[in-house]
Jmol script that loads the backbone (N, CA, C; Angstrom):
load data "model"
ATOM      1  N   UNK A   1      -6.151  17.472  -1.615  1.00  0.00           N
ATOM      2  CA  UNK A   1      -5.548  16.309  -0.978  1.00  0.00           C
ATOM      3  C   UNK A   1      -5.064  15.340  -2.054  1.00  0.00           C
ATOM      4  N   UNK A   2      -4.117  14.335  -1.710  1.00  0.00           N
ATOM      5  CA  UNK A   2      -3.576  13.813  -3.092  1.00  0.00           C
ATOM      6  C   UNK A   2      -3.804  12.217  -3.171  1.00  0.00           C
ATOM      7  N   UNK A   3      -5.018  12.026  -2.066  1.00  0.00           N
ATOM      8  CA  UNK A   3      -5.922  10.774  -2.224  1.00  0.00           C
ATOM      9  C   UNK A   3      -7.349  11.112  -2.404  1.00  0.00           C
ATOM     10  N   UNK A   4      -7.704  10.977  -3.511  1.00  0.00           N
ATOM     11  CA  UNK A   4      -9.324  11.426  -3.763  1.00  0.00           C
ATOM     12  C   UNK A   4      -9.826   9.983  -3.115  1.00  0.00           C
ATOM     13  N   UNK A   5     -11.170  10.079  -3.272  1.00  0.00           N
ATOM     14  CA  UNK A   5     -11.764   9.191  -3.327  1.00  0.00           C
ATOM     15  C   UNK A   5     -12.008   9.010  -5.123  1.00  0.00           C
ATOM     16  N   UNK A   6     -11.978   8.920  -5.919  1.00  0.00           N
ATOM     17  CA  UNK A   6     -11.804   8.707  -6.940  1.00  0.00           C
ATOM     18  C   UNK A   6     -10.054   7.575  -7.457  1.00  0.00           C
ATOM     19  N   UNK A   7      -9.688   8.343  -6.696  1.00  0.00           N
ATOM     20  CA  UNK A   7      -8.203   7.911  -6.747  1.00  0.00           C
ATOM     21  C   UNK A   7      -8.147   6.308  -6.207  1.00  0.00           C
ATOM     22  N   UNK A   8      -8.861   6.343  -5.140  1.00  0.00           N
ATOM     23  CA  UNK A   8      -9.384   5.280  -4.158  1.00  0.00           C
ATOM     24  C   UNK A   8     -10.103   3.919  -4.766  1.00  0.00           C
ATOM     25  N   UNK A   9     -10.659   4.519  -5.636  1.00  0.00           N
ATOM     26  CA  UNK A   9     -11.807   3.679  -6.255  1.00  0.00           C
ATOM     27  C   UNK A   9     -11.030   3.104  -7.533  1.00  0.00           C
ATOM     28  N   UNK A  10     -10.136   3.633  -8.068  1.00  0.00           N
ATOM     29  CA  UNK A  10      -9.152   3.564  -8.950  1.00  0.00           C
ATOM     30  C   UNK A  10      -7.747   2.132  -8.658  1.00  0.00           C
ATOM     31  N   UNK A  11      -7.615   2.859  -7.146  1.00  0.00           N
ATOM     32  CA  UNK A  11      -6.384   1.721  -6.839  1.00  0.00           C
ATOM     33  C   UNK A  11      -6.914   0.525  -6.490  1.00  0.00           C
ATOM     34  N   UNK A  12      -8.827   0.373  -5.995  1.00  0.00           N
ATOM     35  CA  UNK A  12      -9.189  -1.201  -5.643  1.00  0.00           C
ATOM     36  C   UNK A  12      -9.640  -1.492  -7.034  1.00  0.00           C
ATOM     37  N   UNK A  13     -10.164  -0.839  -7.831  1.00  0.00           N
ATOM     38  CA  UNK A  13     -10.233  -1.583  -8.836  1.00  0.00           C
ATOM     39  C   UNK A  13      -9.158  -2.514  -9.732  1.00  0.00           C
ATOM     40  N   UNK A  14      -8.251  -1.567  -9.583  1.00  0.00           N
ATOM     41  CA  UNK A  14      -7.300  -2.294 -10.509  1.00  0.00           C
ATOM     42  C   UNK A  14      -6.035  -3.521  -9.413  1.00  0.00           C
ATOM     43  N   UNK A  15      -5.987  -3.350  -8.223  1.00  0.00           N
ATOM     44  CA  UNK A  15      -5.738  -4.188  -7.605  1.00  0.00           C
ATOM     45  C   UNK A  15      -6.557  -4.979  -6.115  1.00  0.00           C
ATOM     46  N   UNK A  16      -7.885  -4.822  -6.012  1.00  0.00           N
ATOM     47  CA  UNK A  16      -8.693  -5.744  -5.251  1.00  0.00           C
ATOM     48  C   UNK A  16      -9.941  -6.316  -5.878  1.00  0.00           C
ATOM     49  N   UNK A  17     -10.528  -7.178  -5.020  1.00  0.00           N
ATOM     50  CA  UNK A  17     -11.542  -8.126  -5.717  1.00  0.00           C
ATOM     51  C   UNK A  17     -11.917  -7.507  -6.248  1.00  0.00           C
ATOM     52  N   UNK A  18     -12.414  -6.498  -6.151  1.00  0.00           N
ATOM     53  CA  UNK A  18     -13.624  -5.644  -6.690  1.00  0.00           C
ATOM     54  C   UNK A  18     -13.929  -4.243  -5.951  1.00  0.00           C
ATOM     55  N   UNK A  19     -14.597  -3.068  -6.573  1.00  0.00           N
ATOM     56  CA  UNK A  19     -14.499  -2.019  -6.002  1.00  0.00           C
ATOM     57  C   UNK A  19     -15.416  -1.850  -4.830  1.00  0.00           C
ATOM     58  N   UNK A  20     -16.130  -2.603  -4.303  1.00  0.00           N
ATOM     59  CA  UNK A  20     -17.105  -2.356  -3.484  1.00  0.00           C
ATOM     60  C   UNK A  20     -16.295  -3.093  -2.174  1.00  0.00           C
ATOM     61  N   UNK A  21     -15.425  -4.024  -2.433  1.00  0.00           N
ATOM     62  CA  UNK A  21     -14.608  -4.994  -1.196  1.00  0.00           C
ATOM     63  C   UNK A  21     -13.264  -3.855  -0.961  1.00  0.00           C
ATOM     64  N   UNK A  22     -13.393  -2.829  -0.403  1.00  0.00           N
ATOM     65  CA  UNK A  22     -12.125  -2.024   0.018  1.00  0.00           C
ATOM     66  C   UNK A  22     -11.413  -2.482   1.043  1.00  0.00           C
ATOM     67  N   UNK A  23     -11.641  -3.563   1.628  1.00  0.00           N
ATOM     68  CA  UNK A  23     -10.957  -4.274   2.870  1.00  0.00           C
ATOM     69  C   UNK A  23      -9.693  -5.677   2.123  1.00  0.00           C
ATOM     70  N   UNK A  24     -10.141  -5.927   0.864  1.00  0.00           N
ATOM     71  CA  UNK A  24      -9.466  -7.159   0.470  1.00  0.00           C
ATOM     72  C   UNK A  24      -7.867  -7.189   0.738  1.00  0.00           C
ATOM     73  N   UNK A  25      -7.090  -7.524   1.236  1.00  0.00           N
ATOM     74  CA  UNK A  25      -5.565  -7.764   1.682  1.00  0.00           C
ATOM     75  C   UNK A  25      -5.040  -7.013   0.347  1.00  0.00           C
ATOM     76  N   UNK A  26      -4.712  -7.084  -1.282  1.00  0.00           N
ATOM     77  CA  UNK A  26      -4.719  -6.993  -2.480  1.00  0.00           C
ATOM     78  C   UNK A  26      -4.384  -5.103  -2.463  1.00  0.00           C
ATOM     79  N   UNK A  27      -6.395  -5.193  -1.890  1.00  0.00           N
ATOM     80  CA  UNK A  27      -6.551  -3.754  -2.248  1.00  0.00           C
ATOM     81  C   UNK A  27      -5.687  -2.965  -1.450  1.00  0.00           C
ATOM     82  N   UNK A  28      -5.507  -3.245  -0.080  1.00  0.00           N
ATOM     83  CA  UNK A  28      -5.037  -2.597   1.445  1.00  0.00           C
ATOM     84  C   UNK A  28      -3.339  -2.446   1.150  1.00  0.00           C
ATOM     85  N   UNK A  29      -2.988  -3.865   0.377  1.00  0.00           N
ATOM     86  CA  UNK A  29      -1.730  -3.532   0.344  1.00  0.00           C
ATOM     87  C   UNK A  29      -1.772  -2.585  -0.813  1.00  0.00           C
ATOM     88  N   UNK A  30      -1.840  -2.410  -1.767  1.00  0.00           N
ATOM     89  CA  UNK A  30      -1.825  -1.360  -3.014  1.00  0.00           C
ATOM     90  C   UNK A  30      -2.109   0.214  -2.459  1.00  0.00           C
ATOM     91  N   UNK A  31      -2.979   0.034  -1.382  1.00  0.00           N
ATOM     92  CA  UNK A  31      -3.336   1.889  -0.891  1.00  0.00           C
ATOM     93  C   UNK A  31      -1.864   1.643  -0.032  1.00  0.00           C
ATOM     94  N   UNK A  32      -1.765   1.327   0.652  1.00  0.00           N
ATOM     95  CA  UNK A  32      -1.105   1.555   1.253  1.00  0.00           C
ATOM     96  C   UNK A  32       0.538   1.692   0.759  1.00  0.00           C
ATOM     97  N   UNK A  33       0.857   0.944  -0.581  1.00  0.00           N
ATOM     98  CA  UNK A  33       1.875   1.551  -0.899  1.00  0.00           C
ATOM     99  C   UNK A  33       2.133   2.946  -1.875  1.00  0.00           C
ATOM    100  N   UNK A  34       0.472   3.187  -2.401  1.00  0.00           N
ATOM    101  CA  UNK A  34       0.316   4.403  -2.855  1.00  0.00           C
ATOM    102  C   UNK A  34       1.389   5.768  -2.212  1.00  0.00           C
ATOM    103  N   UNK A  35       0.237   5.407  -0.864  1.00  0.00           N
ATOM    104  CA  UNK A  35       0.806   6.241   0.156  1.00  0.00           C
ATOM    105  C   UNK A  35       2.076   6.320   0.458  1.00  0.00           C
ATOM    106  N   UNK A  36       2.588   5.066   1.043  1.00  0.00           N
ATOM    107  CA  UNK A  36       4.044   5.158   1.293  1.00  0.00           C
ATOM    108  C   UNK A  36       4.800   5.792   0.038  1.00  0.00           C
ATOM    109  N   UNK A  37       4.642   5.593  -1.315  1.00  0.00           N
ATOM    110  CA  UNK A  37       5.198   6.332  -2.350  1.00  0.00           C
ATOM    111  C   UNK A  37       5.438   7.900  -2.051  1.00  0.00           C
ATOM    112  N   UNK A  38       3.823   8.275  -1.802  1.00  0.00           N
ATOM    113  CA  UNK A  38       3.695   9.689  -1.664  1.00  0.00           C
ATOM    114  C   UNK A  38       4.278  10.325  -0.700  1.00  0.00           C
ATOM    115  N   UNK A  39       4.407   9.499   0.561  1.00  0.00           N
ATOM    116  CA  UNK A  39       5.032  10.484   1.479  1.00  0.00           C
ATOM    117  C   UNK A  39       6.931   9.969   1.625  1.00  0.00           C
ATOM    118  N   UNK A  40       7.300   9.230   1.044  1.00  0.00           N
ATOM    119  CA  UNK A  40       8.499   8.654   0.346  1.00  0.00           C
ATOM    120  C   UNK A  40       8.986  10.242  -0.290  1.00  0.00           C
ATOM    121  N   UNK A  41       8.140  10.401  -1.289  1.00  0.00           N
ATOM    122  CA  UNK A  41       8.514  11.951  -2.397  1.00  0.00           C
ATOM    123  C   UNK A  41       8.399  13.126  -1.436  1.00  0.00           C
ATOM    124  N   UNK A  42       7.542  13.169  -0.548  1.00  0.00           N
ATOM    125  CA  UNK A  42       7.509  14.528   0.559  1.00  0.00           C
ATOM    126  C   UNK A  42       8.919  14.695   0.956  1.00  0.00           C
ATOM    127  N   UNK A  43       9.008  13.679   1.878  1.00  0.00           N
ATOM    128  CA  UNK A  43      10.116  13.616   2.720  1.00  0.00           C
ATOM    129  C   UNK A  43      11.696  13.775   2.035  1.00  0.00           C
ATOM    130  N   UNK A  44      11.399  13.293   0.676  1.00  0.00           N
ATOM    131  CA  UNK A  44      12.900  13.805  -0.327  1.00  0.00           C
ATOM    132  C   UNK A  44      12.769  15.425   0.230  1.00  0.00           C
ATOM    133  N   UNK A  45      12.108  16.473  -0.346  1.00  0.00           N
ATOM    134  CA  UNK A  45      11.873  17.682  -0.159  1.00  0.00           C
ATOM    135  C   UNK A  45      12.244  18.332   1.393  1.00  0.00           C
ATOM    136  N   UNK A  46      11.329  17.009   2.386  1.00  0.00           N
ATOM    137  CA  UNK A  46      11.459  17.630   3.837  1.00  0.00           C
ATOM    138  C   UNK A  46      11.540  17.158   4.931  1.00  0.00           C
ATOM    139  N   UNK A  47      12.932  16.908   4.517  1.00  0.00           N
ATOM    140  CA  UNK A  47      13.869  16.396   5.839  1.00  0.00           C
ATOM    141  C   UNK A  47      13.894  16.370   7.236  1.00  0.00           C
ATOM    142  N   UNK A  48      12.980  17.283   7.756  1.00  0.00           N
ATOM    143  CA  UNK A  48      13.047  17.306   8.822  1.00  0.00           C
ATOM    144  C   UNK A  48      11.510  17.249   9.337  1.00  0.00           C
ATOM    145  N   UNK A  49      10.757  17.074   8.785  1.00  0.00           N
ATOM    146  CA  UNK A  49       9.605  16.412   9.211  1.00  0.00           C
ATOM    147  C   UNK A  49       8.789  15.048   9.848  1.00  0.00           C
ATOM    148  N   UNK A  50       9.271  15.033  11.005  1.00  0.00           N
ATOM    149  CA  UNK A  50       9.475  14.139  11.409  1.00  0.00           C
ATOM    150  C   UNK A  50       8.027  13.364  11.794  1.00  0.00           C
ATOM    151  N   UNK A  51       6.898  14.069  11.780  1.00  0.00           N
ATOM    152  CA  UNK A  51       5.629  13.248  11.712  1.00  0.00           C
ATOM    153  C   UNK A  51       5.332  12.377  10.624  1.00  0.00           C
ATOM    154  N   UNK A  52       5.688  13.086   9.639  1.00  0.00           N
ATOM    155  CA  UNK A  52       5.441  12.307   8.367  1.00  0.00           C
ATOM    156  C   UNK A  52       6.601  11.378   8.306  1.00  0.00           C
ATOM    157  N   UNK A  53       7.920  10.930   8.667  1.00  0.00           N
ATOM    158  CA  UNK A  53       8.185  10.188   9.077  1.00  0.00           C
ATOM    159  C   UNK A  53       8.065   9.094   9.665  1.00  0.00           C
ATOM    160  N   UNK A  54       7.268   9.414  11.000  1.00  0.00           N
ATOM    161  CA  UNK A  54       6.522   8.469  11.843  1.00  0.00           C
ATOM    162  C   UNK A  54       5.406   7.575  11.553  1.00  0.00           C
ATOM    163  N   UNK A  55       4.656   8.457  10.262  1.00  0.00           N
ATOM    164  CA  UNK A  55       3.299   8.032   9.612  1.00  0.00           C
ATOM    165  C   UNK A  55       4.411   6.909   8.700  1.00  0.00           C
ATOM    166  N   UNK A  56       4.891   7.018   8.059  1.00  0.00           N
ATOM    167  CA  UNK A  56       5.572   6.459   6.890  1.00  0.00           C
ATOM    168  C   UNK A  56       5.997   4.933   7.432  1.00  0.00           C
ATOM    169  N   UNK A  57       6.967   5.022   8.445  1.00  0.00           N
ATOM    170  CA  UNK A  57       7.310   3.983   9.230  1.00  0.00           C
ATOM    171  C   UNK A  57       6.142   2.965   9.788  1.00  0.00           C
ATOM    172  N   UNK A  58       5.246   3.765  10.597  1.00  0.00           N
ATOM    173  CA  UNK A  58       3.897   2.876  10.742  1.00  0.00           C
ATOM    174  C   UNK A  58       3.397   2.319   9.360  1.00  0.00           C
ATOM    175  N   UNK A  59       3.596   2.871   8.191  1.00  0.00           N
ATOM    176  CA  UNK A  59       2.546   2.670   6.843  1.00  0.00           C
ATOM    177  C   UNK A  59       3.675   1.201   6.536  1.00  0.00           C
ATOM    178  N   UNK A  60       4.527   1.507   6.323  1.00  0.00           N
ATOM    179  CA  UNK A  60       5.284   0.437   6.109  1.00  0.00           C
ATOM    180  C   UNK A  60       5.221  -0.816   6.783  1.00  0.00           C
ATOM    181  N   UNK A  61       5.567  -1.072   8.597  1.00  0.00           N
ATOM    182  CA  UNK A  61       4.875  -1.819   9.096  1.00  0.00           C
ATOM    183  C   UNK A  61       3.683  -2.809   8.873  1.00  0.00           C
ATOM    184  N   UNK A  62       2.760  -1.977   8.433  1.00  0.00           N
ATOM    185  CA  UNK A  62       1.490  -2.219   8.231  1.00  0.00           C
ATOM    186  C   UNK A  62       1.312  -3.171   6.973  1.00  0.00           C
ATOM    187  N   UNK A  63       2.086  -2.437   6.318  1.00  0.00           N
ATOM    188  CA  UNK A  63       2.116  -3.318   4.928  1.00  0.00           C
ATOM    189  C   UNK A  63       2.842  -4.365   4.765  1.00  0.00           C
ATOM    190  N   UNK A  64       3.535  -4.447   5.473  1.00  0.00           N
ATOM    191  CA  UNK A  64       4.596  -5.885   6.202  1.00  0.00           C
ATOM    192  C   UNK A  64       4.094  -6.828   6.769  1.00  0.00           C
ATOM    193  N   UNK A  65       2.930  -6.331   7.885  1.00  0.00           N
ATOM    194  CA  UNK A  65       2.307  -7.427   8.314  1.00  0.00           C
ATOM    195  C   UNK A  65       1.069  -8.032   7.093  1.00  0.00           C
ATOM    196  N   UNK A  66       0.239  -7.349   6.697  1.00  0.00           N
ATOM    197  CA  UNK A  66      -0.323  -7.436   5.348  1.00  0.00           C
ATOM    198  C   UNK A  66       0.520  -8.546   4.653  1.00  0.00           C
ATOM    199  N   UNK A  67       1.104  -8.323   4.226  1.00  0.00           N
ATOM    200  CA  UNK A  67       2.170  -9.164   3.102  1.00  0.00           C
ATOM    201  C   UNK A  67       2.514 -10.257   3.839  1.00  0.00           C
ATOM    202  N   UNK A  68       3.097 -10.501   4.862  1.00  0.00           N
ATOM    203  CA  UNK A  68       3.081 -11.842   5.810  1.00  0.00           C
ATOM    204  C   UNK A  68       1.873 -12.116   6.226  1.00  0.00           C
ATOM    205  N   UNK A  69       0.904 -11.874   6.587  1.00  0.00           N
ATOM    206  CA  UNK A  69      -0.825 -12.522   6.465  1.00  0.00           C
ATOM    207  C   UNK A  69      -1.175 -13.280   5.186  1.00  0.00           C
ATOM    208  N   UNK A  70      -0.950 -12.283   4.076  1.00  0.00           N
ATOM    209  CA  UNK A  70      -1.131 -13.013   2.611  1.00  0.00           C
ATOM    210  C   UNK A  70      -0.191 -14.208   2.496  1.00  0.00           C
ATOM    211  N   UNK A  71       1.277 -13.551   2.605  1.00  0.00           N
ATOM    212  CA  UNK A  71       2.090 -15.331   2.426  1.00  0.00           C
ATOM    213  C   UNK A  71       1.580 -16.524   3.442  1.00  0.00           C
ATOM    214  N   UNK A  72       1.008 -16.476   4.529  1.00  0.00           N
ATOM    215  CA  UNK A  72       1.352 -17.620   4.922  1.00  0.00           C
ATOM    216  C   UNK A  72      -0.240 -18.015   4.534  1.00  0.00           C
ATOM    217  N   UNK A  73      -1.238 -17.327   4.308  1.00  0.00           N
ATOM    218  CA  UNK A  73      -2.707 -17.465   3.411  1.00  0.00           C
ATOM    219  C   UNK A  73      -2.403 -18.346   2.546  1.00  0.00           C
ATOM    220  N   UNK A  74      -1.797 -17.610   1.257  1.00  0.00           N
ATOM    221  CA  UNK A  74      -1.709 -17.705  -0.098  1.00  0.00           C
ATOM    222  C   UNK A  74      -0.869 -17.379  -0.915  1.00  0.00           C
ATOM    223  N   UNK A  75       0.359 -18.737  -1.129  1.00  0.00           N
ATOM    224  CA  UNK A  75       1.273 -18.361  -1.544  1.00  0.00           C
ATOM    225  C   UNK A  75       1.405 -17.586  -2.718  1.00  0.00           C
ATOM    226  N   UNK A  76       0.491 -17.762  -3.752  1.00  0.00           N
ATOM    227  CA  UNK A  76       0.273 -17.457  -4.887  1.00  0.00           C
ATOM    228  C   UNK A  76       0.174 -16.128  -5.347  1.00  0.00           C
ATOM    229  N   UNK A  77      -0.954 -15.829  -4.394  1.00  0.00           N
ATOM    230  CA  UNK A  77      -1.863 -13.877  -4.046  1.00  0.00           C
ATOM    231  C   UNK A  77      -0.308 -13.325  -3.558  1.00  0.00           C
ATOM    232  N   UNK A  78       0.119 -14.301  -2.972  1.00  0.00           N
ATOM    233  CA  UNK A  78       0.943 -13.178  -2.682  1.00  0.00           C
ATOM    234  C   UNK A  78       2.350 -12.514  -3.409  1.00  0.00           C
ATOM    235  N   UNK A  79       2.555 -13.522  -4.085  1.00  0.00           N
ATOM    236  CA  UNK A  79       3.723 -13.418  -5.811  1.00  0.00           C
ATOM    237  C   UNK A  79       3.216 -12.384  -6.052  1.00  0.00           C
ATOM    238  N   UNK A  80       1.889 -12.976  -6.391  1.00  0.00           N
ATOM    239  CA  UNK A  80       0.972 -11.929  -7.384  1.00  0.00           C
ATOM    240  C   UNK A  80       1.137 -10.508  -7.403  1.00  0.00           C
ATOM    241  N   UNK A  81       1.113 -10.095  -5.999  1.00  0.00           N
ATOM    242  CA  UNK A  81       0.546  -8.647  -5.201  1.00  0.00           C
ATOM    243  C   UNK A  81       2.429  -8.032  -5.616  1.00  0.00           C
ATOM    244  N   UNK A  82       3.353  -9.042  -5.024  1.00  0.00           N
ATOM    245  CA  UNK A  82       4.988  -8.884  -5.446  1.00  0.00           C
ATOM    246  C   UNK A  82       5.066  -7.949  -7.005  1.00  0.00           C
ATOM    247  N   UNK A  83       4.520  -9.090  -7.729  1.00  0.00           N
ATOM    248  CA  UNK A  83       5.185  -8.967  -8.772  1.00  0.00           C
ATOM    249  C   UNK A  83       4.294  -7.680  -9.540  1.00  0.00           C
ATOM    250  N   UNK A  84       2.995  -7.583  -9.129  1.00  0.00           N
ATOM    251  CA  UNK A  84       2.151  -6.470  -9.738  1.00  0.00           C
ATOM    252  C   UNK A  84       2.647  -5.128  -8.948  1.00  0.00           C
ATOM    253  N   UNK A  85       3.096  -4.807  -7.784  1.00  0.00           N
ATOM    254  CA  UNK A  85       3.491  -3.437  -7.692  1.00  0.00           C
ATOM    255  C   UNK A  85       4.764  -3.761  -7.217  1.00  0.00           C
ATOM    256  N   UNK A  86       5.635  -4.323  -7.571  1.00  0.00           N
ATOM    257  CA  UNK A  86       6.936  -3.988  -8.341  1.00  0.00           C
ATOM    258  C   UNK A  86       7.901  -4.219  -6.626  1.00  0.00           C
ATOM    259  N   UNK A  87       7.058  -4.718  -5.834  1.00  0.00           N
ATOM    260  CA  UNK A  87       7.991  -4.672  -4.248  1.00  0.00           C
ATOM    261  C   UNK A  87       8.760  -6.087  -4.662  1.00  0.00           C
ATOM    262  N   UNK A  88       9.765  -5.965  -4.032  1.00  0.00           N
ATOM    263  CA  UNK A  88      11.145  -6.999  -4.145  1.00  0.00           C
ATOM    264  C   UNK A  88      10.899  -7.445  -2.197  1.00  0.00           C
ATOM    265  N   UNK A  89      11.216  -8.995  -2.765  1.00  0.00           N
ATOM    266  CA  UNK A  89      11.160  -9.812  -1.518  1.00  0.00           C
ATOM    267  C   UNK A  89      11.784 -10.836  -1.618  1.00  0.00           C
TER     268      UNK A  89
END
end "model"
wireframe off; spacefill off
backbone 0.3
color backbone group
């Protein structure tokens, strides 16, 4: 599978409070654009897969509302989260 839990423990460390808080907004948005990356690169390959599609679209969503929770939180966290994985807003 191409999310270990290792992998996991990897993406909150380096972007949430801390590795034991896997819920932090920070961390949630960072897995979650992991993912969207990964199935971003599937879907180059396979076009017509349309579940993973559907997953992708929900993942995105998700991370949209995430990111508007944080801005209207914390304007700051939320530059932050911008400018550390590279999303344009």
């Amino acid at each position: 599978m191409y999310l270990t839990s290792e992998k996991k423990q990897e993406i909150f460390e380096k972007h949430g409070k801390s590795v034991t808080n896997t819920g932090s907004t920070e961390g949630q948005i960072a897995l979650f654009s992991y993912r969207i990356s990964h199935l971003t690169e599937h879907l180059k390959k396979n076009r017509k897969d349309f579940s993973t599609q559907r997953a992708l679209i929900r993942l995105v969503g998700k991370r949209r509302s995430l990111l508007d929770y944080l801005k209207r939180k914390d304007i700051e966290r939320y530059r932050a989260i911008l400018k550390e994985l590279n999303l344009r807003r």
